[in-house]
N, C-alpha and C positions, 0 to 999 in steps of 0.2 A: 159491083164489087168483084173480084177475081179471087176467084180462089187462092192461087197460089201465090199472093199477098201475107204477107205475115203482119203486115202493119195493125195495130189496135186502134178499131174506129167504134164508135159510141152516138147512140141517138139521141133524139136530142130531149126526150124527157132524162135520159142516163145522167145526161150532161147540165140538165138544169139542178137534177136534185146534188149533183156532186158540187155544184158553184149553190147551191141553195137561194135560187131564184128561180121565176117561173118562164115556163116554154115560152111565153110570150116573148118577154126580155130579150132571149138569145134571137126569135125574130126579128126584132126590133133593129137590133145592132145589124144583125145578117142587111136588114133594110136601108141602113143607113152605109153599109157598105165597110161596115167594121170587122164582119166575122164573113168570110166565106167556107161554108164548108161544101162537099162533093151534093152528090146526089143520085142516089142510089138507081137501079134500074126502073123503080116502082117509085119514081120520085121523091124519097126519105131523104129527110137531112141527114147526112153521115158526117160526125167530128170525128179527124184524126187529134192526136195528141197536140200536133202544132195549134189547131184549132182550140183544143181546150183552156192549152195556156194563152194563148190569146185572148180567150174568152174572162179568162182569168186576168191580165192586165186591164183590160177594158173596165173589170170591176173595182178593181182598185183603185185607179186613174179617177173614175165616175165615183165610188163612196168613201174610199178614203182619201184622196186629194180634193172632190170634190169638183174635177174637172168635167165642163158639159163636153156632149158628144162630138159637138163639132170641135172641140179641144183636142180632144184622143183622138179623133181623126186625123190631125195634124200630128201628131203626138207617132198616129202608128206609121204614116207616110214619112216624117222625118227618120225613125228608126230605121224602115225597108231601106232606107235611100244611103244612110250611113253603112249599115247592113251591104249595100252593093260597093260602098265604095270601099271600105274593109275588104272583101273580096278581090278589087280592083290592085288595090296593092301590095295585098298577099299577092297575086299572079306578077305583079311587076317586079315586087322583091324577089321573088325565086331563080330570076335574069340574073341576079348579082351576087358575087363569091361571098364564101359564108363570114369571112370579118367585114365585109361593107356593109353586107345585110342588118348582123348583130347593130354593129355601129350605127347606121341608118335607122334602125326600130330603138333604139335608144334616142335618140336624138328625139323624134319623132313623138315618143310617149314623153317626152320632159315637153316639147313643143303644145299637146293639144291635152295638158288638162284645162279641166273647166276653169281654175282661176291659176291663171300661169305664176308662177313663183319664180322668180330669178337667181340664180343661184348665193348663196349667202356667204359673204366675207367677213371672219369675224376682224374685229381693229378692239386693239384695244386703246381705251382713252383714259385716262386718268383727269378725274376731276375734282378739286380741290372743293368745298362746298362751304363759302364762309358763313361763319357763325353768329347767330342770334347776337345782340348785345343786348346783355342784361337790362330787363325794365327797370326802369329808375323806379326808386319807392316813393308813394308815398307818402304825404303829411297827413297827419291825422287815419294814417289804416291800421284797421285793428290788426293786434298780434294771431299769427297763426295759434291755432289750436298748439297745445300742447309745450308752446315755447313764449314766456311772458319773462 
């Protein structure tokens, strides 16, 4: 660790008791290649913050989705990888004047939601809706209540 780091990093009983699971777990993931954190001069696991909230997905993913770990593994590789390309065309939109930009990231967020909607044209229609014909009545049915 360097001194003249300001970064806030936490060990890793700090960081089991703040996710309220045990040192083991946060090994486990470290194992499986889900949590990397540093490692100190004296060999200590050192979580920076990125680390924690990671650590913190992983647990949500696993007990409230219920996703196993080779899930969130996939889960955390797709994220990095969007993660880069996000980055990729923030650097390539910045090549371009600031209305093609705007215009182009508009396009763009209308293009990649998760269920694309098409833009909506209202029409109006007018529709006539024919009516019931009256039931025929009848022989021998009793009179309604209240009318004899």
């Amino acid at each position: 660790m360097n001194g003249d780091s300001k970064e806030i990093s936490y060990l890793i009983g700090h960081v089991a008791r703040m996710l309220g699971v045990h040192p083991q777990t946060l090994r486990i993931y470290e194992r499986e290649g889900l949590l990397r954190p540093r490692r100190s001069e004296r060999n200590t696991r050192v979580y920076s913050e990125i680390d924690v909230r990671r650590a913190e997905l992983v647990l949500t993913l696993t007990r409230d989705l219920g996703i196993n770990l080779a899930g969130v593994e996939v889960i955390l590789r797709m994220r990095e990888r969007i993660e880069r390309m996000q980055g990729d065309l923030e650097r390539f939109f910045s090549s371009f004047p600031d209305e093609a930009r705007t215009a182009l990231r508009r396009h763009i967020q209308d293009e990649t939601a998760l269920v694309p909607v098409p833009p909506r044209r209202v029409i109006n229609v007018e529709v006539e809706r024919p009516r019931k014909p009256a039931a025929p009545k009848r022989k021998n049915a009793k009179p309604e209540r209240g009318k004899r």
